[in-house]
C-alpha beads as a LAMMPS data file, in Angstrom:
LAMMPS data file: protein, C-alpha beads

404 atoms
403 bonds

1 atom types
1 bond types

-500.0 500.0 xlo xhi
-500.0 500.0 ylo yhi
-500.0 500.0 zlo zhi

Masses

1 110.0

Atoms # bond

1 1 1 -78.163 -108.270 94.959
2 1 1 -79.457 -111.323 92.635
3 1 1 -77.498 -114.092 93.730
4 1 1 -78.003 -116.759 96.532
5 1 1 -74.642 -116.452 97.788
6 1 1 -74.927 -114.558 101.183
7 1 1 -71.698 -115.539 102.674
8 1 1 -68.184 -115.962 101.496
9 1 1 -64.484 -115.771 102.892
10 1 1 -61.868 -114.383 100.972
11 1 1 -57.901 -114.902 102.010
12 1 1 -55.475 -112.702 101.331
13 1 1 -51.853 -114.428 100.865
14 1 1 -49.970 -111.562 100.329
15 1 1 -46.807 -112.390 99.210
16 1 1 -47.782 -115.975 98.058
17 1 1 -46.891 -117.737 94.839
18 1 1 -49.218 -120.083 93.768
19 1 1 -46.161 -123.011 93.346
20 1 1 -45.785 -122.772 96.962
21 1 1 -49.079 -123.564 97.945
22 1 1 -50.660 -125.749 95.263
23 1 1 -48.769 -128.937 96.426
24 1 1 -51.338 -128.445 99.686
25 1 1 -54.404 -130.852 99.614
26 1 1 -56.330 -128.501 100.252
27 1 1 -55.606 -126.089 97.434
28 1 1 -55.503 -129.047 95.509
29 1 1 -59.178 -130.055 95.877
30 1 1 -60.277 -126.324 95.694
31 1 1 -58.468 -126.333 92.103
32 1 1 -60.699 -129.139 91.300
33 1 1 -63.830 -127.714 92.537
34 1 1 -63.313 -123.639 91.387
35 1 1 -62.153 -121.512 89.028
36 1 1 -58.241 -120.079 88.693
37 1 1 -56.440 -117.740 86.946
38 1 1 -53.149 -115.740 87.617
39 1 1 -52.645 -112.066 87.294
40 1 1 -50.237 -109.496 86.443
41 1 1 -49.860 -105.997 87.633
42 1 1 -49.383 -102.668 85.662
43 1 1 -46.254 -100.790 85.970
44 1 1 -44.598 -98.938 87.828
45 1 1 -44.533 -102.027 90.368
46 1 1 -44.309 -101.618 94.157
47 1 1 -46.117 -103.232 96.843
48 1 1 -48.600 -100.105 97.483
49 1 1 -49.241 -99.905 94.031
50 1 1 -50.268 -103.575 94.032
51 1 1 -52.232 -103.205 97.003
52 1 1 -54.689 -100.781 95.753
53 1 1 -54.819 -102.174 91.958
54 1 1 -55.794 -106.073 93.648
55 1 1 -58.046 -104.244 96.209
56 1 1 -59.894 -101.811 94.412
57 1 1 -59.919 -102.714 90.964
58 1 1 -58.271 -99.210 89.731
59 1 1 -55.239 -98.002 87.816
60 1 1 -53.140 -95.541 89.102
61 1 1 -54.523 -92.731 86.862
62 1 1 -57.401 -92.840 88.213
63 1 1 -56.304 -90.793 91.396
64 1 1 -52.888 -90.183 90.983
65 1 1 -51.283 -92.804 92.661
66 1 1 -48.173 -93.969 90.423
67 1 1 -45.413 -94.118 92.822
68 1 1 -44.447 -94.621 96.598
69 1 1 -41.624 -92.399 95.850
70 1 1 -42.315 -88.923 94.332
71 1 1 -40.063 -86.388 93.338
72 1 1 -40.618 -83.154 95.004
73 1 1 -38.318 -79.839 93.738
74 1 1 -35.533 -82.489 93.023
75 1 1 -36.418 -84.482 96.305
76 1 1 -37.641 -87.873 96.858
77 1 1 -40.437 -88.200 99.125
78 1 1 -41.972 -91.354 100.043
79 1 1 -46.350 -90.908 99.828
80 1 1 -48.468 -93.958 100.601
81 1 1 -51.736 -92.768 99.069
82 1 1 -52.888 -91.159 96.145
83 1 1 -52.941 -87.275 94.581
84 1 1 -56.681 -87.407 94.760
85 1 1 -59.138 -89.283 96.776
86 1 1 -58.077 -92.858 97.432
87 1 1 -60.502 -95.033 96.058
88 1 1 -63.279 -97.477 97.451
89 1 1 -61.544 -101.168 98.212
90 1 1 -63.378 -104.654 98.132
91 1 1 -64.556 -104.339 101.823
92 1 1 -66.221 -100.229 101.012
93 1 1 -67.828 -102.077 97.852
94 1 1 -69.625 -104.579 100.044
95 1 1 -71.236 -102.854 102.390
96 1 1 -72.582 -100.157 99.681
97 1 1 -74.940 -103.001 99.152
98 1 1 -75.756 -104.454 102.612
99 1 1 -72.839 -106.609 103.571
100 1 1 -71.575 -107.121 106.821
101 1 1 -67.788 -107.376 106.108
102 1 1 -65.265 -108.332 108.831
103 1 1 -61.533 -107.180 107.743
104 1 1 -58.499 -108.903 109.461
105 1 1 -55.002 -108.745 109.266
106 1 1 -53.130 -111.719 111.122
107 1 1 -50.491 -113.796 111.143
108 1 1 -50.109 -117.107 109.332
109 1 1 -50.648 -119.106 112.389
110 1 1 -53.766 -117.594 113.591
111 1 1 -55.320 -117.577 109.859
112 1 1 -57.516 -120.767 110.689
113 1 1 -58.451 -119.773 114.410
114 1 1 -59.669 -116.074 112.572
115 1 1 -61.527 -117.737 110.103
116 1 1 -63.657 -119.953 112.743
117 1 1 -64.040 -117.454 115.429
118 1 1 -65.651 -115.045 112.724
119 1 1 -67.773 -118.228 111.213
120 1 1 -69.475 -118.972 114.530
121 1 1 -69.534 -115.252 115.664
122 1 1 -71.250 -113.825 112.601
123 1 1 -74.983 -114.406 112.495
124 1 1 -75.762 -111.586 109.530
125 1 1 -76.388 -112.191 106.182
126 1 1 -74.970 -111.827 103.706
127 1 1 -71.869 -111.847 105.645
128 1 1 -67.586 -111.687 104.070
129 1 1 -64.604 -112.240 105.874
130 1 1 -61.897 -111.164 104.201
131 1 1 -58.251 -112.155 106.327
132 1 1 -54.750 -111.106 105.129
133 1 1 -51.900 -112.410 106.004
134 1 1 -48.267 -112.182 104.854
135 1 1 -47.427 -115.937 103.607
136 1 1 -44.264 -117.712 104.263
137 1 1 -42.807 -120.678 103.668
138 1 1 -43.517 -122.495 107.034
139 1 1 -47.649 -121.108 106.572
140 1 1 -48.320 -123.773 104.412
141 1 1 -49.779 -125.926 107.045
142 1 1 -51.938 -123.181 108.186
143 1 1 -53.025 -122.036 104.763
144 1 1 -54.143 -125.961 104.419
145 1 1 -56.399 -125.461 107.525
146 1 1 -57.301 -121.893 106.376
147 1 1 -59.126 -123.667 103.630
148 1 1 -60.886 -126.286 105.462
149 1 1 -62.283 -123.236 108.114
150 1 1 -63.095 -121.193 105.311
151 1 1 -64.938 -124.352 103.147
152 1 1 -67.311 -125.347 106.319
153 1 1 -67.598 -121.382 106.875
154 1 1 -69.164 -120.916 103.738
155 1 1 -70.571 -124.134 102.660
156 1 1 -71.743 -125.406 99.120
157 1 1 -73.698 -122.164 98.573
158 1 1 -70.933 -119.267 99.752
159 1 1 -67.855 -117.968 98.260
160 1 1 -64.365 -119.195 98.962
161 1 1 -61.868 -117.633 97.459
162 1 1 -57.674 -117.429 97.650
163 1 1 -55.574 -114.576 96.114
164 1 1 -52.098 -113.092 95.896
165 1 1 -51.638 -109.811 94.911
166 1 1 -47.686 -110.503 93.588
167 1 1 -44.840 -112.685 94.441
168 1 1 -41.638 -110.978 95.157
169 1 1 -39.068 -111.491 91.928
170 1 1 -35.254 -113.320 92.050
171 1 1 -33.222 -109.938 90.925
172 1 1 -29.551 -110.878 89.843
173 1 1 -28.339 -107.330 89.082
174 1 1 -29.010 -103.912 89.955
175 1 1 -29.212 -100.907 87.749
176 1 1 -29.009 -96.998 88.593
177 1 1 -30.024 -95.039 85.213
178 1 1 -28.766 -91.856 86.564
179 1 1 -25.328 -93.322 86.142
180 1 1 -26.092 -94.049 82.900
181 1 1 -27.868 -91.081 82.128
182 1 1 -24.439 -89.514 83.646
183 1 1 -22.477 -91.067 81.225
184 1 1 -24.558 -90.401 78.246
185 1 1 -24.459 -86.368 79.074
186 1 1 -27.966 -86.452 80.063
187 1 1 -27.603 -85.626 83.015
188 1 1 -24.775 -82.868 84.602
189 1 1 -22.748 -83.576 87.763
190 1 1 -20.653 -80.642 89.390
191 1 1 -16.605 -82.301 89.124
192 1 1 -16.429 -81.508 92.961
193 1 1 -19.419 -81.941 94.510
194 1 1 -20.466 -84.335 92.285
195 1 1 -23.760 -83.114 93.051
196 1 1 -26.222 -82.464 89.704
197 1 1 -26.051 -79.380 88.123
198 1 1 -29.967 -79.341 86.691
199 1 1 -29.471 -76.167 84.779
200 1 1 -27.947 -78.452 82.480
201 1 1 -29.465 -81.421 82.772
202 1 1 -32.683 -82.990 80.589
203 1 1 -34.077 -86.032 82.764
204 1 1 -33.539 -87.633 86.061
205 1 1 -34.799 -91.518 87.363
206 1 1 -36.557 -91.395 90.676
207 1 1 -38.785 -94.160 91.918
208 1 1 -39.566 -97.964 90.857
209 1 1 -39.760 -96.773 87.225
210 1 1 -40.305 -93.273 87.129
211 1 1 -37.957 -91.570 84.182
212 1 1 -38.661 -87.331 84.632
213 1 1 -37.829 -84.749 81.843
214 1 1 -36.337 -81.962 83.419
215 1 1 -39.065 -79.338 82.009
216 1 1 -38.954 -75.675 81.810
217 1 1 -41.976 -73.917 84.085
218 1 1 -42.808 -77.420 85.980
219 1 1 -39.116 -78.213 87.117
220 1 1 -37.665 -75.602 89.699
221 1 1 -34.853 -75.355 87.718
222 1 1 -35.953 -76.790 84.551
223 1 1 -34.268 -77.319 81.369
224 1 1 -36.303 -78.217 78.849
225 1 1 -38.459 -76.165 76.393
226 1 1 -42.383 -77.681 76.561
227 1 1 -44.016 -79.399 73.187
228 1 1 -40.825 -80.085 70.641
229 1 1 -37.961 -80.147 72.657
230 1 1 -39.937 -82.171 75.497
231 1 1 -41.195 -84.437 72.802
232 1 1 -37.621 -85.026 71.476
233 1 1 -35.846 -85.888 74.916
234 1 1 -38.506 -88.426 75.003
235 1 1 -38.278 -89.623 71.731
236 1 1 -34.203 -90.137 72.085
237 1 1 -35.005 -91.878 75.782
238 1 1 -37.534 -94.381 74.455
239 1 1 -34.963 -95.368 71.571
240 1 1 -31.423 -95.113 73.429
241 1 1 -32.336 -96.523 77.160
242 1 1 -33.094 -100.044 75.847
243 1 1 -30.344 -100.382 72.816
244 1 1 -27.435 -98.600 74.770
245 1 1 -28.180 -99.569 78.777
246 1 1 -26.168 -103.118 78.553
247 1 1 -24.715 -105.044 81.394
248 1 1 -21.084 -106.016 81.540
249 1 1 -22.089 -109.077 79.329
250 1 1 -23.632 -106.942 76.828
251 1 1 -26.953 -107.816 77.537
252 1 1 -30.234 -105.313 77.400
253 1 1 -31.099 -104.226 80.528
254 1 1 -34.356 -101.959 79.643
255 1 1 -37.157 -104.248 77.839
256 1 1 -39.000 -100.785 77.369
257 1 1 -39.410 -97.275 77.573
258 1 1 -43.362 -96.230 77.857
259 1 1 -44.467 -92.841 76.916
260 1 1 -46.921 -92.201 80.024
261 1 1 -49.641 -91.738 77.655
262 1 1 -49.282 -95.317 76.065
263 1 1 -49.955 -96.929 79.546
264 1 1 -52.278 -94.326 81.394
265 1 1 -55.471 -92.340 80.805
266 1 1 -57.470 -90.189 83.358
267 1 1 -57.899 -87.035 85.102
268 1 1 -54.280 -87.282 86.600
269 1 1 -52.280 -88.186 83.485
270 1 1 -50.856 -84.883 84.225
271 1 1 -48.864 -86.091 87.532
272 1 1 -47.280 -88.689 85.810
273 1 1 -43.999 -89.440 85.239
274 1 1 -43.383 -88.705 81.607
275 1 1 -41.794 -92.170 80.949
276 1 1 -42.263 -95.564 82.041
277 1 1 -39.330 -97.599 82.977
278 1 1 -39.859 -101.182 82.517
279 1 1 -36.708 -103.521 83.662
280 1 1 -36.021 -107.266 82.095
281 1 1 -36.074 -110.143 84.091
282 1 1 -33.917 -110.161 86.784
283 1 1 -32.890 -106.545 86.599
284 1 1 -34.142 -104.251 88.824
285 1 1 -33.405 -100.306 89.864
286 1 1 -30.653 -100.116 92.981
287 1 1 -31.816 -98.255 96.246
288 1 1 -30.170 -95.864 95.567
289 1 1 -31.445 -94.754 92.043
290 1 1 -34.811 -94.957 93.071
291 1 1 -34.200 -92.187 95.810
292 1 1 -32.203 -89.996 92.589
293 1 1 -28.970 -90.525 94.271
294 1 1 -26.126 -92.469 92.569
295 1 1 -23.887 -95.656 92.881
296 1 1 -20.212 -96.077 92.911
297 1 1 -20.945 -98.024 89.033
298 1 1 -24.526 -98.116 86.900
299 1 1 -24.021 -101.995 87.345
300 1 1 -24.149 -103.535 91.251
301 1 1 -24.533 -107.301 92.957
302 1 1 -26.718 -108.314 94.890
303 1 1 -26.524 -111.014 97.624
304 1 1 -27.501 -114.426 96.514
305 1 1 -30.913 -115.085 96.806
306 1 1 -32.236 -111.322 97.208
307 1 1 -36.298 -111.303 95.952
308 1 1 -38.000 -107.997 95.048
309 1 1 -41.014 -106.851 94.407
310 1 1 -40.607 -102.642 93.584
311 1 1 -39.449 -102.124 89.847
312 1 1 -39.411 -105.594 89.113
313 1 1 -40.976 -106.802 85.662
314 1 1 -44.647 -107.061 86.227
315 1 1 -44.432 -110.821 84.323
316 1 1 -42.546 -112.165 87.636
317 1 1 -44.780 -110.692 90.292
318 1 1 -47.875 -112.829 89.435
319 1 1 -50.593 -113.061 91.554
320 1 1 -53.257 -115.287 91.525
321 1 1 -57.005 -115.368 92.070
322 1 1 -58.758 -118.895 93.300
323 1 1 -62.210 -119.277 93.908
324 1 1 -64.914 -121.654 94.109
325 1 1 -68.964 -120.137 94.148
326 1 1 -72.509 -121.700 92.389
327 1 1 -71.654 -119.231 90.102
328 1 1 -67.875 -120.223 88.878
329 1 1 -66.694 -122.815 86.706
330 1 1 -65.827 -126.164 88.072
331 1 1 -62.365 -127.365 87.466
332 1 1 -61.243 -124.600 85.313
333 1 1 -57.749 -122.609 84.873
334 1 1 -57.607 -119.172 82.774
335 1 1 -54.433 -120.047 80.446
336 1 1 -53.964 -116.422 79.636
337 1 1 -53.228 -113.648 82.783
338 1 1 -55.470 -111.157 83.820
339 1 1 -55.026 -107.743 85.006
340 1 1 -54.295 -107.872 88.793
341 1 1 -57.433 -105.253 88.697
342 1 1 -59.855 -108.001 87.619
343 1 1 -59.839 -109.323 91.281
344 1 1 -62.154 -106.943 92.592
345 1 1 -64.873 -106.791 89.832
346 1 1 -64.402 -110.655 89.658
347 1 1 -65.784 -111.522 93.568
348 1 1 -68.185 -109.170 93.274
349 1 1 -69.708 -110.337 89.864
350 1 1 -69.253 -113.795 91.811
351 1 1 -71.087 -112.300 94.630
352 1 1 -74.357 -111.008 92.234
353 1 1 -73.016 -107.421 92.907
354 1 1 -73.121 -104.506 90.395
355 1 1 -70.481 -102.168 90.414
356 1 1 -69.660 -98.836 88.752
357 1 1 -66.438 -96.803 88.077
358 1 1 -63.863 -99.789 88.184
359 1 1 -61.289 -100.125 85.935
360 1 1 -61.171 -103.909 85.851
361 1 1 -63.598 -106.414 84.345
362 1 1 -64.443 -110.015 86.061
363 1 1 -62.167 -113.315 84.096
364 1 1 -65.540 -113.727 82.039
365 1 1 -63.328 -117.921 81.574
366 1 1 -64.149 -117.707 85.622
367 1 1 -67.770 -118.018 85.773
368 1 1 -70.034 -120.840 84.675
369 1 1 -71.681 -120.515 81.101
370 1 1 -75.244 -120.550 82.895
371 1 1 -74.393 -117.958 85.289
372 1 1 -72.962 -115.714 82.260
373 1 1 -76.763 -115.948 80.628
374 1 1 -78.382 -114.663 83.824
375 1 1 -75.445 -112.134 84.565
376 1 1 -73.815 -110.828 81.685
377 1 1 -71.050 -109.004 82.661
378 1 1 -71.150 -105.538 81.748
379 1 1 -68.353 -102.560 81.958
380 1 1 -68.057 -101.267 84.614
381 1 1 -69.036 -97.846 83.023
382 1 1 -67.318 -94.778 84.726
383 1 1 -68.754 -90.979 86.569
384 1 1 -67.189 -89.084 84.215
385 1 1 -68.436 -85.859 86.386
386 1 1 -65.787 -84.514 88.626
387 1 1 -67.028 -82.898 91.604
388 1 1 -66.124 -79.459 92.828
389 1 1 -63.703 -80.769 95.576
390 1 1 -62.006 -82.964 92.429
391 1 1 -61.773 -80.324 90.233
392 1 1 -60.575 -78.013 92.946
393 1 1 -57.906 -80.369 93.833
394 1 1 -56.603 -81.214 90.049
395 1 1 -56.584 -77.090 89.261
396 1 1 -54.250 -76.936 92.295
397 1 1 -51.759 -79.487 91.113
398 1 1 -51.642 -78.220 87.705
399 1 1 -50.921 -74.846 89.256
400 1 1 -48.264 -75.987 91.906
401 1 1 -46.710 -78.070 88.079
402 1 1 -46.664 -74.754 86.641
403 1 1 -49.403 -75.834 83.862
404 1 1 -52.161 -73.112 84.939

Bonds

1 1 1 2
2 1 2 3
3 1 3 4
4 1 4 5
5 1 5 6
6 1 6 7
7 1 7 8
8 1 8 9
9 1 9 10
10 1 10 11
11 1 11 12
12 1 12 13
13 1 13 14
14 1 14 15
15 1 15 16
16 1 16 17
17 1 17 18
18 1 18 19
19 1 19 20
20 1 20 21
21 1 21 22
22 1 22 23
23 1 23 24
24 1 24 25
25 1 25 26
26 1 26 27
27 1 27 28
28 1 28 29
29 1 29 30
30 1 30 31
31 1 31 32
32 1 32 33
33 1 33 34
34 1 34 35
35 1 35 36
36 1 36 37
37 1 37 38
38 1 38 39
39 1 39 40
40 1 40 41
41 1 41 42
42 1 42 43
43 1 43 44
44 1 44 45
45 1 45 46
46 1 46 47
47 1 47 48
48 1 48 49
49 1 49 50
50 1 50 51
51 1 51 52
52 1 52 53
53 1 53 54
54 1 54 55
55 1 55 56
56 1 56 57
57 1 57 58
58 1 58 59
59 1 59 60
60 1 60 61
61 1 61 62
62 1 62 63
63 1 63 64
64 1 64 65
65 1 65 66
66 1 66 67
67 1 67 68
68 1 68 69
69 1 69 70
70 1 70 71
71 1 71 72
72 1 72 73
73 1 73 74
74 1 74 75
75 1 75 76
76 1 76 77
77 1 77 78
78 1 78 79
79 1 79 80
80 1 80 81
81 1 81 82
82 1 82 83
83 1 83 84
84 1 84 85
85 1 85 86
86 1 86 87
87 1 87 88
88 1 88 89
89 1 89 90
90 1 90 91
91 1 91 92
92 1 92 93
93 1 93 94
94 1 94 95
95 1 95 96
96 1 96 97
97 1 97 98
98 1 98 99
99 1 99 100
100 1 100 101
101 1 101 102
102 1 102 103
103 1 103 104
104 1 104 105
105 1 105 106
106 1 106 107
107 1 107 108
108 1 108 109
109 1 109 110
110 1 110 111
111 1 111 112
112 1 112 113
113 1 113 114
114 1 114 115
115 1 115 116
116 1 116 117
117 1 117 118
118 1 118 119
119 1 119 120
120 1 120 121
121 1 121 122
122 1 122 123
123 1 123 124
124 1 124 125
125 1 125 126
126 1 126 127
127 1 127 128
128 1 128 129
129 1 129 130
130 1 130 131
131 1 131 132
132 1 132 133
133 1 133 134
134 1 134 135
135 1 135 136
136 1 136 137
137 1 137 138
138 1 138 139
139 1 139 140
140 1 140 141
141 1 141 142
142 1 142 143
143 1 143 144
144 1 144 145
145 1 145 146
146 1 146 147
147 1 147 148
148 1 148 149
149 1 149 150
150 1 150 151
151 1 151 152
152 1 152 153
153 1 153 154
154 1 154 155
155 1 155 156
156 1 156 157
157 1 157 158
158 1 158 159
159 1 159 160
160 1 160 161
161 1 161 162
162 1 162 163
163 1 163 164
164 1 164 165
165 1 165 166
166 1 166 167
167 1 167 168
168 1 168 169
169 1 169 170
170 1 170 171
171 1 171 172
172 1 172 173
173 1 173 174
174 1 174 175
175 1 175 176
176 1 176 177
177 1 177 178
178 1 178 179
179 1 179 180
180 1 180 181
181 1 181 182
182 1 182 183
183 1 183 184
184 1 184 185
185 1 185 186
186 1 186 187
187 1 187 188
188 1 188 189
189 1 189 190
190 1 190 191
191 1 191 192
192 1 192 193
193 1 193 194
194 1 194 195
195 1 195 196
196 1 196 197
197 1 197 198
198 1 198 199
199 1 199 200
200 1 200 201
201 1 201 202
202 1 202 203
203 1 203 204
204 1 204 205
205 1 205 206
206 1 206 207
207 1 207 208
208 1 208 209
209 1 209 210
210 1 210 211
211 1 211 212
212 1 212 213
213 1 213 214
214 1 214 215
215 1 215 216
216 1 216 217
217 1 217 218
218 1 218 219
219 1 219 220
220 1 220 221
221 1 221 222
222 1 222 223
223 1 223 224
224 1 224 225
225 1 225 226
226 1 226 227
227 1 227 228
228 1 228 229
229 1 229 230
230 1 230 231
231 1 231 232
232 1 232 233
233 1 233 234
234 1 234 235
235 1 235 236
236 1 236 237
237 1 237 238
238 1 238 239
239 1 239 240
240 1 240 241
241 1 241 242
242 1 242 243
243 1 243 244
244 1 244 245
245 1 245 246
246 1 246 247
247 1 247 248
248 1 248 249
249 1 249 250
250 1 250 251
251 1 251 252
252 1 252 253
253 1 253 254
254 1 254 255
255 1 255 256
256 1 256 257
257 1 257 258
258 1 258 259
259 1 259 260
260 1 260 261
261 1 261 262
262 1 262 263
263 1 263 264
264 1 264 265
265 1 265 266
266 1 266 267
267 1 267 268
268 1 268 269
269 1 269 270
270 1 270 271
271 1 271 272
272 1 272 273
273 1 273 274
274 1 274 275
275 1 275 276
276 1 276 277
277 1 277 278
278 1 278 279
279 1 279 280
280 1 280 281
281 1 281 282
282 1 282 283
283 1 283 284
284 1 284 285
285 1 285 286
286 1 286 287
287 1 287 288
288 1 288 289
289 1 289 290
290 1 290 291
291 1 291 292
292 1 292 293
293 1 293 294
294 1 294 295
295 1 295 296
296 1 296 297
297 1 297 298
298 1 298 299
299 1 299 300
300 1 300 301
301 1 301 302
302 1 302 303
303 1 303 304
304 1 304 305
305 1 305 306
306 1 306 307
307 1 307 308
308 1 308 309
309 1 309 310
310 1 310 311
311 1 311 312
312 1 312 313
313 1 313 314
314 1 314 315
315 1 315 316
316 1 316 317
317 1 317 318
318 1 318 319
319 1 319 320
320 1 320 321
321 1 321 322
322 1 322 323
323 1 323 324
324 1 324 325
325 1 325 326
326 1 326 327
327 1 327 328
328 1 328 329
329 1 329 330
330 1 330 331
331 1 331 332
332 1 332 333
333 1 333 334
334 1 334 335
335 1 335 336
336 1 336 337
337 1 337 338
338 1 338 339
339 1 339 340
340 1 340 341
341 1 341 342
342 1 342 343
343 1 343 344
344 1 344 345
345 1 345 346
346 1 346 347
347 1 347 348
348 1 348 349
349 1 349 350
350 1 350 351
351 1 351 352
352 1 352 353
353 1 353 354
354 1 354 355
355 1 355 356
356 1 356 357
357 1 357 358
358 1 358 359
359 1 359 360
360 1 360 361
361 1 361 362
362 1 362 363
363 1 363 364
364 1 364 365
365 1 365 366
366 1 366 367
367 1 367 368
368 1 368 369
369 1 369 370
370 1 370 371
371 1 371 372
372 1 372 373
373 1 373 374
374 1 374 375
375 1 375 376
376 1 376 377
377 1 377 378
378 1 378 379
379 1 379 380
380 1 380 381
381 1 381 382
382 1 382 383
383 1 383 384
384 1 384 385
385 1 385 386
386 1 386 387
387 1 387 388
388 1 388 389
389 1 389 390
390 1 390 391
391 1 391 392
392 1 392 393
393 1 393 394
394 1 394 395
395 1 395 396
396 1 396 397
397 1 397 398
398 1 398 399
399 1 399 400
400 1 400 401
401 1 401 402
402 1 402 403
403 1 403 404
């Protein structure tokens, strides 16, 4: 560790815009005094997948976590960690180099109580309390005395710091593709049962924007031929989903189709789903699509006011990172977003602490120009050695997808 800065609170507002709370004194004075910038998540969105991008600082590749909700032989299952080892978070980080770190999960009303208990309890150095809490509207009052705890806590020489992972997104209409994919053919449906026939069917949605081929020697009862035939569902998925998927008022629904390799990279770019589903604003996938079931109509309602934060578009789940430290900026606000993985690197580049295999990079805008000339931030370079147990673990899956 090179840096001074042996103490520091962190507080989790999950759920929290940053319009709701920077009205608050508090947050308005910290604003003043730190550094800001808001953050956007990758696809597919969901609140797990959040959690571990704003927590760890890694992409899903990078252990195989894309989804909550997998397909399994035609079945959706709902998984809360990853294909491979789930990685380090924030709290794992810190103590690798000699932190005590306190990890707390309350609600709103007891954030400033937590954060004053731990401050005259904790004795160590260097010492982090990190608190979560799920923020509503009527925790505004607490969040304002959150800060004040957390600002004596720490004092002119710690680390304070606010973030969000995502705010949940107004959705005005919801969308099931496999009605669409229905009525375009792609998909088969027994006239009785109504049930899918997959023998004849190419690709199925599952998930918060999962879009599967229906592939020959992965798929139990696959369809289509590997390399050209694959390649050409794709193709004619990427190009009709967004020009042909229109709402009653004619209006795209689909912003864009991703080819998996255009958003991921890593050992477990073969789990995948071989398309990316991104929604426009204000669209969003219906329940029952993301479990591959279907709805009476491709188009549905719902009730005035309904937020969500699974398969929304990652532009309207920002989060946001605040912080003050000797080593930020004073007064300063990032104009551009950042990767909802660049919270991570960013405290602990605050903090002094090197890191290694992260996917993120610390808001370089964050951080003082003096501080940058002492601690240049570097990439956060990655082990690209698998061990035995990794390897062991990837063969399997490739075997169970029919690839070895």
């Amino acid at each position: 560790m090179t840096s001074t800065t042996n103490r520091a609170v962190v507080i989790w507002l999950s759920g929290a815009s940053l319009a709701s709370i920077r009205a608050l004194p508090e947050v308005q004075a910290l604003t003043r005094k730190g550094a800001l910038v808001e953050l956007d998540p990758s696809p597919i969105s969901s609140s797990q997948a959040h959690y571990y991008q704003a927590f760890s600082g890694r992409l899903p590749a990078t252990f195989g976590f894309f989804d909550t909700l997998l397909p399994r032989n035609y079945n959706i299952i709902e998984e809360s960690t990853g294909r491979g080892t789930p990685p380090r978070l924030l709290p794992d980080l810190l103590r690798t180099v000699g932190w005590t770190v306190t990890f707390e999960e309350v609600a709103g009303a007891a954030l400033p109580g937590s954060i004053e208990q731990w401050a005259v309890a904790t004795a160590a150095s260097p010492a982090c309390l990190i608190v979560k809490c799920a923020a509503t509207d009527g925790d505004t009052g607490s969040i304002g005395s959150a800060v004040r705890a957390a600002a004596a806590a720490v004092g002119e020489t710690g680390l304070l710091a606010l973030f969000s992972e995502a705010e949940p997104a107004p959705v005005t209409c919801f969308v099931n593709i496999n009605n669409f994919l229905a009525d375009m053919g792609i998909i088969e449906r027994d006239e009785q049962s109504g049930q899918i026939a997959w023998q004849n069917s190419l690709a199925y949605y599952a998930g918060h924007g999962q879009l599967w081929v229906n592939l020959l020697g992965r798929d139990s009862q696959g369809a289509v031929h590997p390399q050209d035939e694959y390649e050409e569902v794709r193709e004619t998925l990427v190009k009709a989903l967004p020009a042909k998927l229109r709402d009653e008022n004619g209006a795209a629904v689909i912003e864009r189709v991703y080819r998996k390799e255009e958003l991921y990279t890593g050992d477990y770019l073969f789990c995948a789903p071989d398309l990316v589903v991104v929604f426009q604003p204000g669209y969003a996938p219906s329940p029952r699509s993301t479990r591959l079931e279907f709805d009476e109509a491709t188009f549905s309602t719902p009730a005035a006011g309904t937020t969500v934060e699974a398969g929304a578009h990652p532009s309207l789940l920002t989060g946001f990172l605040l912080a003050t430290a000797p080593s930020l900026a004073s007064g300063v606000a990032v104009s551009e977003h950042a990767p909802l993985t660049a919270i991570a690197p960013t405290l602990l580049h605050a903090l002094g602490i090197e890191y290694v295999d992260l996917d993120g990079s610390p808001v370089a805008e964050l951080f003082s120009p003096s501080y940058l000339e002492t601690h240049p931030i570097r990439s956060g370079a990655h082990n690209q050695e698998l061990s035995e147990e990794d390897e062991e673990l990837i063969i399997g899956h490739l075997r169970d997808l029919g690839y070895v």
